[in-house]
C-alpha positions in Angstrom: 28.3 -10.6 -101.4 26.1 -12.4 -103.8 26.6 -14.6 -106.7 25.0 -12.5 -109.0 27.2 -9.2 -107.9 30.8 -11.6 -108.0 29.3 -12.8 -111.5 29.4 -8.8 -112.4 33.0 -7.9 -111.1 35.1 -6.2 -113.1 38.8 -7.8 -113.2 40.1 -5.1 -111.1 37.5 -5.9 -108.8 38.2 -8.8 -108.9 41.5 -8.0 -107.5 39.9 -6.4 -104.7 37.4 -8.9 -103.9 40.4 -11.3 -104.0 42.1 -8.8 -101.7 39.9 -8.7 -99.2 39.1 -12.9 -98.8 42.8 -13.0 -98.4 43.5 -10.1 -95.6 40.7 -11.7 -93.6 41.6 -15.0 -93.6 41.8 -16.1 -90.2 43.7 -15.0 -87.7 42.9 -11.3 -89.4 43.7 -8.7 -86.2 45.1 -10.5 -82.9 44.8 -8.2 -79.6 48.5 -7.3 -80.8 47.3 -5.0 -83.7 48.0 -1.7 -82.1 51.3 -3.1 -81.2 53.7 -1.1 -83.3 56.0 -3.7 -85.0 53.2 -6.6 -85.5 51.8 -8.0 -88.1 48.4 -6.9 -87.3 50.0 -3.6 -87.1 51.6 -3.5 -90.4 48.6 -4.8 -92.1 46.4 -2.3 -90.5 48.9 0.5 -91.8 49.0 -1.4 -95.2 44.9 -0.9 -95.3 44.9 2.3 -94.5 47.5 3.2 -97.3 45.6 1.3 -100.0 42.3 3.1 -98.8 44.5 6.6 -100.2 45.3 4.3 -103.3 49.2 4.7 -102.1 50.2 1.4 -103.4 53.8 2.3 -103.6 54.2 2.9 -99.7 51.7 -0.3 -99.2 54.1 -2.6 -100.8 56.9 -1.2 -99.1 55.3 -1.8 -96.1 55.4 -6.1 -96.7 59.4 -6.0 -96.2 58.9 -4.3 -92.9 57.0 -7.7 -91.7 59.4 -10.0 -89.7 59.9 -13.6 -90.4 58.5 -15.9 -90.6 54.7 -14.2 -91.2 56.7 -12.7 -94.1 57.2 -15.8 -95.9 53.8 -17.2 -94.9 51.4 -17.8 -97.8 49.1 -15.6 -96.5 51.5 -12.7 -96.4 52.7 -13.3 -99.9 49.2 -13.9 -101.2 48.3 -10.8 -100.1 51.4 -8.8 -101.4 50.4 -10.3 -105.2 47.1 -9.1 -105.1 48.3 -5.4 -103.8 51.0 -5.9 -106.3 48.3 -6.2 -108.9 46.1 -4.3 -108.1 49.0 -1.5 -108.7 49.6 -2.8 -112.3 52.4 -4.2 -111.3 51.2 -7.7 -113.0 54.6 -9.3 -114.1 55.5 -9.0 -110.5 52.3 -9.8 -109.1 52.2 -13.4 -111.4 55.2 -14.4 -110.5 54.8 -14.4 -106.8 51.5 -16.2 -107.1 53.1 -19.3 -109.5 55.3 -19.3 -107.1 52.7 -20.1 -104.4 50.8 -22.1 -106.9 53.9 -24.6 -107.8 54.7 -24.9 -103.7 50.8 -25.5 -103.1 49.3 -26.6 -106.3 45.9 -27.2 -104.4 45.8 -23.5 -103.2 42.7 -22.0 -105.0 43.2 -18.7 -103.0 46.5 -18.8 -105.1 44.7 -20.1 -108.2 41.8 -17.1 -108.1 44.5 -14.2 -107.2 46.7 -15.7 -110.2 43.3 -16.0 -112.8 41.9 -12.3 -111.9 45.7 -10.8 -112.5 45.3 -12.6 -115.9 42.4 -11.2 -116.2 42.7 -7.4 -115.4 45.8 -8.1 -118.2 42.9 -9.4 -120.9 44.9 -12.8 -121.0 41.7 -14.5 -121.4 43.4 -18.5 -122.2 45.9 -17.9 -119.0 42.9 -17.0 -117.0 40.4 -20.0 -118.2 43.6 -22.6 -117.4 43.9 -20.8 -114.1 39.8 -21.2 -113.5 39.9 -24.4 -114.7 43.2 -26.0 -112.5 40.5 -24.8 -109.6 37.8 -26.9 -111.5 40.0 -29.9 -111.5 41.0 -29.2 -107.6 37.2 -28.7 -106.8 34.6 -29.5 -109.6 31.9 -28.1 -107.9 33.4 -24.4 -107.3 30.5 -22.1 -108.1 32.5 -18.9 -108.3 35.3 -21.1 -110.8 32.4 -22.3 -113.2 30.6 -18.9 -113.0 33.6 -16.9 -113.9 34.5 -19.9 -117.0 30.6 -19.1 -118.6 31.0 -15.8 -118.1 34.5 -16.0 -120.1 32.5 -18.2 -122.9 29.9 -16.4 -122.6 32.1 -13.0 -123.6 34.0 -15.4 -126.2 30.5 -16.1 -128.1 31.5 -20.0 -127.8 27.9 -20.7 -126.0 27.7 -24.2 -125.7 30.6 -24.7 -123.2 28.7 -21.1 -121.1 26.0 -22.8 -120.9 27.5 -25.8 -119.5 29.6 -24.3 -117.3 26.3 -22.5 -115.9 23.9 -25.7 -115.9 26.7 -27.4 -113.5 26.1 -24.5 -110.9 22.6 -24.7 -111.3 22.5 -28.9 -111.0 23.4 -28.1 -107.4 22.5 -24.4 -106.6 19.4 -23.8 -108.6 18.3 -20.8 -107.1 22.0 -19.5 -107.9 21.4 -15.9 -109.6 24.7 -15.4 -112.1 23.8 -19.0 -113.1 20.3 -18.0 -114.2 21.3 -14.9 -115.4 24.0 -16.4 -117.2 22.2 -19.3 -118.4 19.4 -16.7 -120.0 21.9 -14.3 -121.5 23.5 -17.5 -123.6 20.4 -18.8 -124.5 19.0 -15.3 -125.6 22.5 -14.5 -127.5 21.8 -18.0 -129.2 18.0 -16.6 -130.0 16.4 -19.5 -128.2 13.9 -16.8 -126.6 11.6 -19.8 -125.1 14.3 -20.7 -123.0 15.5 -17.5 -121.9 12.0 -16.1 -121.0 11.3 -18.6 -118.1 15.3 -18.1 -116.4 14.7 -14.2 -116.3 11.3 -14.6 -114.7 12.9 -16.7 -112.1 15.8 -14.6 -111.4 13.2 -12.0 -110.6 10.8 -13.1 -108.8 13.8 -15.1 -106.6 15.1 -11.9 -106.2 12.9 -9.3 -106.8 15.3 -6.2 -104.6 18.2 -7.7 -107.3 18.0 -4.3 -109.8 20.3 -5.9 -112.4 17.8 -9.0 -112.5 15.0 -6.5 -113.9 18.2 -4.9 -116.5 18.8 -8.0 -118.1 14.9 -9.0 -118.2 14.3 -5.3 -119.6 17.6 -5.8 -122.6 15.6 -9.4 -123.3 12.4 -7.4 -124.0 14.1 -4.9 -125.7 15.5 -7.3 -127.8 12.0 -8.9 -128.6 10.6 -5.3 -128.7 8.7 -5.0 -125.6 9.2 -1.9 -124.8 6.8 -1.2 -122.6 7.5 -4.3 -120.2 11.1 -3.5 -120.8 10.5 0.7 -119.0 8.3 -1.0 -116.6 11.7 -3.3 -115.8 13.6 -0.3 -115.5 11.7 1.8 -113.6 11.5 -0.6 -110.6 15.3 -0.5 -111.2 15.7 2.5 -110.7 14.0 2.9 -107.4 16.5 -0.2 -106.6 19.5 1.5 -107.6 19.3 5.1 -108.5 22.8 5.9 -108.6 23.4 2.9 -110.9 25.1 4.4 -114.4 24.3 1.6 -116.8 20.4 1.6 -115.5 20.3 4.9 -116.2 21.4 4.7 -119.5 19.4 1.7 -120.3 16.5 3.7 -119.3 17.4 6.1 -121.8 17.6 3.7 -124.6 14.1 2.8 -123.8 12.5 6.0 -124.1 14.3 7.3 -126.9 12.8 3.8 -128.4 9.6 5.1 -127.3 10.2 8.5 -129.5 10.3 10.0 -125.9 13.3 12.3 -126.3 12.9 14.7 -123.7 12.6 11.8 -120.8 15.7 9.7 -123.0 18.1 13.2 -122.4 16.7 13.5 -118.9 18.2 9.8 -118.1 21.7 10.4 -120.2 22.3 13.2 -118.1 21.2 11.6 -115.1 23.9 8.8 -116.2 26.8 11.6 -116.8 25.8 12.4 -113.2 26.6 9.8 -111.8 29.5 8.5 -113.7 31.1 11.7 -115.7 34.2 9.8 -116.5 32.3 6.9 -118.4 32.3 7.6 -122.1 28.6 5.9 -123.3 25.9 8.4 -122.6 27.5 10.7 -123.7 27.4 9.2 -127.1 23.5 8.9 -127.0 23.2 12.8 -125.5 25.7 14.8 -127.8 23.2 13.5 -130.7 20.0 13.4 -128.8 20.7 17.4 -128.1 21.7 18.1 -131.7 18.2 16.8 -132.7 16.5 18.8 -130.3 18.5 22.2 -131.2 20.6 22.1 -128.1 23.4 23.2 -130.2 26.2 24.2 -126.9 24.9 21.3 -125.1 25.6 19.0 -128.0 29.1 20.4 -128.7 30.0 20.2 -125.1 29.1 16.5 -124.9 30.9 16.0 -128.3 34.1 17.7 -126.6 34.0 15.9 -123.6 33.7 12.5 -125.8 36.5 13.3 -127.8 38.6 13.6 -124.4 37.6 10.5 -123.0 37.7 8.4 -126.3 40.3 9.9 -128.7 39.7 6.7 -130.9 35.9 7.6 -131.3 36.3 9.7 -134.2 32.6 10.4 -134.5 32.8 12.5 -131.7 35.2 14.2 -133.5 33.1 14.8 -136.4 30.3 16.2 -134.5 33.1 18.5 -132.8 34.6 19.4 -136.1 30.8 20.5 -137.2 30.0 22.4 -134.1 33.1 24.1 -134.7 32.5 25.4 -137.7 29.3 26.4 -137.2 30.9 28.8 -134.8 33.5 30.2 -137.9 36.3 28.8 -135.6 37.7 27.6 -138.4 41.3 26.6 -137.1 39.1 24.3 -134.0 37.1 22.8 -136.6 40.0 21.8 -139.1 42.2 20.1 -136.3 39.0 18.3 -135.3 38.5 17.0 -138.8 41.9 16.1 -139.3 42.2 14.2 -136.4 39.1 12.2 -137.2 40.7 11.6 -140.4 43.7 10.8 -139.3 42.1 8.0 -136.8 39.6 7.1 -139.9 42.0 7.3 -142.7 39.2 5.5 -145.3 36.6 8.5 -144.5 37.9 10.7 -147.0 35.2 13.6 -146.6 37.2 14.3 -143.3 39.6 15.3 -145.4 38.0 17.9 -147.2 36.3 19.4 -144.2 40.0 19.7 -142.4 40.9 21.4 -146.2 38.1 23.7 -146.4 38.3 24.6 -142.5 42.1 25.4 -143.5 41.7 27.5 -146.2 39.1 30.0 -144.1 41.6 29.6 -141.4 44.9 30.6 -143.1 44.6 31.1 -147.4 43.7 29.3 -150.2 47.0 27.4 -150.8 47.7 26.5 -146.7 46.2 22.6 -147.0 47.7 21.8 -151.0 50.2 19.3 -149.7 47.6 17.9 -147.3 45.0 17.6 -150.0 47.7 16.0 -152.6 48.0 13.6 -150.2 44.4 12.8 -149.6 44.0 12.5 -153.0 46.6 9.6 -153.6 44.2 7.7 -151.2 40.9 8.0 -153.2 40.3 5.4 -156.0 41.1 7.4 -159.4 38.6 8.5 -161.7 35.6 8.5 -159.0 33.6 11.3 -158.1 35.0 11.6 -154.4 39.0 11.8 -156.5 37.4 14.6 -159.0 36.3 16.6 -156.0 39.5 16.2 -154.5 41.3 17.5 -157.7 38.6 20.2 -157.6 39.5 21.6 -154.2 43.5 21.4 -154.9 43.3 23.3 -157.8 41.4 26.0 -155.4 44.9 26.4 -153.8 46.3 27.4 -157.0 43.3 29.2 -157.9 42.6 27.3 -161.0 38.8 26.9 -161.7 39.1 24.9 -164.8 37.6 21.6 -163.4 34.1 23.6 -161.9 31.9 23.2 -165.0 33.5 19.2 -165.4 32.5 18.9 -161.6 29.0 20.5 -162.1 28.3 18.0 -164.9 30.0 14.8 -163.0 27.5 16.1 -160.3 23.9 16.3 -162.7 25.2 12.2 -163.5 25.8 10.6 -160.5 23.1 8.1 -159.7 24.3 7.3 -156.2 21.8 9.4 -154.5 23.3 9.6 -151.1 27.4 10.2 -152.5 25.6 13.0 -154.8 24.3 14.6 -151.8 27.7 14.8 -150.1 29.4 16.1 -153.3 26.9 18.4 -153.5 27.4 19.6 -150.3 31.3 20.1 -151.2 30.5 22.0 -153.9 28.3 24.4 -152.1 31.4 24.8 -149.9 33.9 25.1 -153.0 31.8 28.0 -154.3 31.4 29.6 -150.5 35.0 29.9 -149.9 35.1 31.2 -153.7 32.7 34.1 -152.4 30.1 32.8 -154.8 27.4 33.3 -152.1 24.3 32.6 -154.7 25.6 29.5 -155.9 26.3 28.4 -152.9 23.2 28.6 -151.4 21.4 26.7 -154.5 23.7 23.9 -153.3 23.0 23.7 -149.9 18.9 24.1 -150.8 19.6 21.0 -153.1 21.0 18.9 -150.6 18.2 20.3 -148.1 15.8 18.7 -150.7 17.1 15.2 -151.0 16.2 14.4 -147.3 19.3 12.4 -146.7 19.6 12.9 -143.1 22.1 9.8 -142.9 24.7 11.8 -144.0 27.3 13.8 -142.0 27.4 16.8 -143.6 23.5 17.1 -143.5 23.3 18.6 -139.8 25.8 21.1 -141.0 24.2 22.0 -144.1 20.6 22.3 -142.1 22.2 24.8 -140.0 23.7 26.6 -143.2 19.8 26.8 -144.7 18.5 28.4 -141.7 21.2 30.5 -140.8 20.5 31.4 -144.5 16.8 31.8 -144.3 16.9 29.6 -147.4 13.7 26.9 -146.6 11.6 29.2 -148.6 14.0 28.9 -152.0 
């Protein structure tokens, strides 16, 4: 394994990577492994059940090895690591300070005990852990790679670039190092410095596909676009099964105004990775723009699965949803995004208008009583508010008040919105006509920034109402 790929591990694969030093440590498998009863033997029935990801059974299968290999560092060592690698980390750490405390100059111990920090996000534990292996051996290239990367993550960019410079004193051709050294220097907008770093990583290692990645993010960043796709198409013929190329490929060309190519590469990237939630953020949007309305509210459904906490997703769900007149889908979906996004008080009215067409009139009061004890009094976001609760007890006294608030408001972009909610206020009214001169009024103002504009684009074409 390179420098460059253990400078990309993840923390649990870090665990793994830490796994497999430990388990072939010499002596690995004596001519006794098929004995039944051995060490060898156990730890070959121990693989096997962590290559079915039965970690239960694996660590069961440590208290069936006899003293003394039991109680050998090696053994234990290797149970912590299975141990995390299980999520079992309380156990796992204090197994390996164990071993750390009887052999405080074990950095097998000392890495095991800084990547279970790690996978836990215990970033200070894990850069004394790091740097105890510093101390013990002040040349360690993985210890100092893995302490820039940590700086490099915590923004504090002097000590990365330190920590990256000492590899490179004595390992200059040392990929993470250059990598890492050009990622603080670019982060810290020294460009000069960064340019030359990437250029050497690549043409050291020119079959190294995340070399061209981060060259092609530095041109992006300097808006070289073109050098940046020429980056990323050689990556991709490096790794074309590689998630994050693909959606950095994607990036590119929608850059480019390329859109067609940009979906092409998102979906490639679902492909390959369906469980990763990232392209699917770019292609849910990409394919509204394009009038791929099922595809869009597919992607926006799958988002909204794998990252509840994204409430966009739930937005453009909500939207989709409605379009459709499933009105009961579209409320819970704006309710929930409301609920995650408590100071978006439009979602709010979209989960009470949604209600209403779903149930009656008076279904959401309570719920927009509530909402309105939120909003700052006397603006034009708590008007409209009051507006739509005194639709539940079918009370239009405040509509001509509303209309006037409306011709005032000089926030252009908050008029469009509440123009958009009144369009909706007189639709659920079944006042079709002036309804419709609503939504042609917010078609005119061009504020495509807004969230109710897709939704109100489709309303106006449904509507035939681009020649009003």
């Amino acid at each position: 394994m390179s420098n460059f790929f253990k400078f990309k591990i993840s923390a649990k694969k870090q665990l793994a990577a830490v796994f497999l030093f430990i388990i072939f440590l010499p002596p690995l498998l004596s001519a006794q492994a098929n004995q039944s009863g051995s060490t060898e033997f156990i730890l070959t029935q121990i693989s096997e059940q962590l290559s079915a990801s039965n970690f239960g059974e694996a660590i069961a299968l440590f208290d069936t090895i006899a003293p003394p290999d039991r109680d050998s560092t090696r053994i234990r060592l290797l149970k912590a690591s299975v141990l995390s690698s299980a999520g079992r980390y309380g156990e796992a750490r204090t197994l390996t300070e164990t071993i750390s405390r009887q052999e405080p100059n074990n950095i097998e111990a000392l890495f095991l005990l800084a990547a279970i920090e790690g996978a836990q996000g215990r970033n200070r534990q894990e850069q004394a852990a790091l740097e105890r292996i510093i101390r013990i051996e002040p040349n360690n290239i993985e210890a100092l790679i893995a302490l820039g990367t940590l700086s490099l993550n915590a923004r504090t960019l002097r000590p990365a670039a330190t920590h990256f410079r000492n590899v490179l004193n004595f390992d200059p051709e040392n990929a993470a190092a250059l990598l890492g050294l050009a990622r603080t220097f670019r982060m810290n907008r020294e460009f000069e410095a960064a340019e030359p770093l990437y250029n050497r990583a690549v043409l050291l290692y020119p079959e190294m596909a995340e070399a061209r990645v981060e060259r092609a993010r530095f041109y992006r960043g300097r808006e070289r676009l073109r050098e940046a796709l020429a980056d990323l198409d050689i990556a991709k013929e490096l790794a074309p099964d590689d998630y994050w190329v693909a959606v950095d490929r994607g990036n590119i060309l929608l850059d480019l105004n390329r859109r067609n190519e940009a979906l092409a590469e998102y979906n490639r990237a679902i492909g390959i990775n369906p469980g990763e939630f990232l392209a699917y953020v770019y292609s849910s949007g990409l394919k509204d723009d394009l009038g791929d309305r099922d595809g869009a509210e597919s992607d926006y459904a799958v988002l909204s699965r794998l990252r509840p906490d994204y409430y966009f997703a739930l937005e453009g769900l909500g939207l989709h949803k409605m379009r459709r007149g499933q009105w009961a889908e579209a409320r819970d979906a704006f309710a929930e995004a409301y609920r995650r996004a408590p100071d978006e008080h439009f979602y709010a009215l979209l989960a009470a208008m949604n209600w209403m067409r779903a149930e009656n009139l008076g279904a959401p009061r309570a719920y927009i009583n509530q909402a309105q004890a939120r909003v700052k009094r006397d603006t034009l976001e708590w008007y409209m508010f009051r507006l739509y609760y005194d639709l539940t007890v079918r009370s239009y006294a405040g509509e001509n008040d509303m209309v006037l608030r409306l011709t005032n408001e000089q926030n252009q972009d908050l008029k469009a919105r509440m123009m958009f909610y009144m369009a909706q206020y007189y639709d659920i009214r079944g006042m079709t006509a002036s309804a419709n001169r609503y939504y042609v009024l917010v078609s005119q103002t061009g504020k495509r920034g807004i969230p109710e504009w897709r939704l109100n684009e489709w309303i106006v074409d449904d509507r035939n109402l681009s020649a009003y």
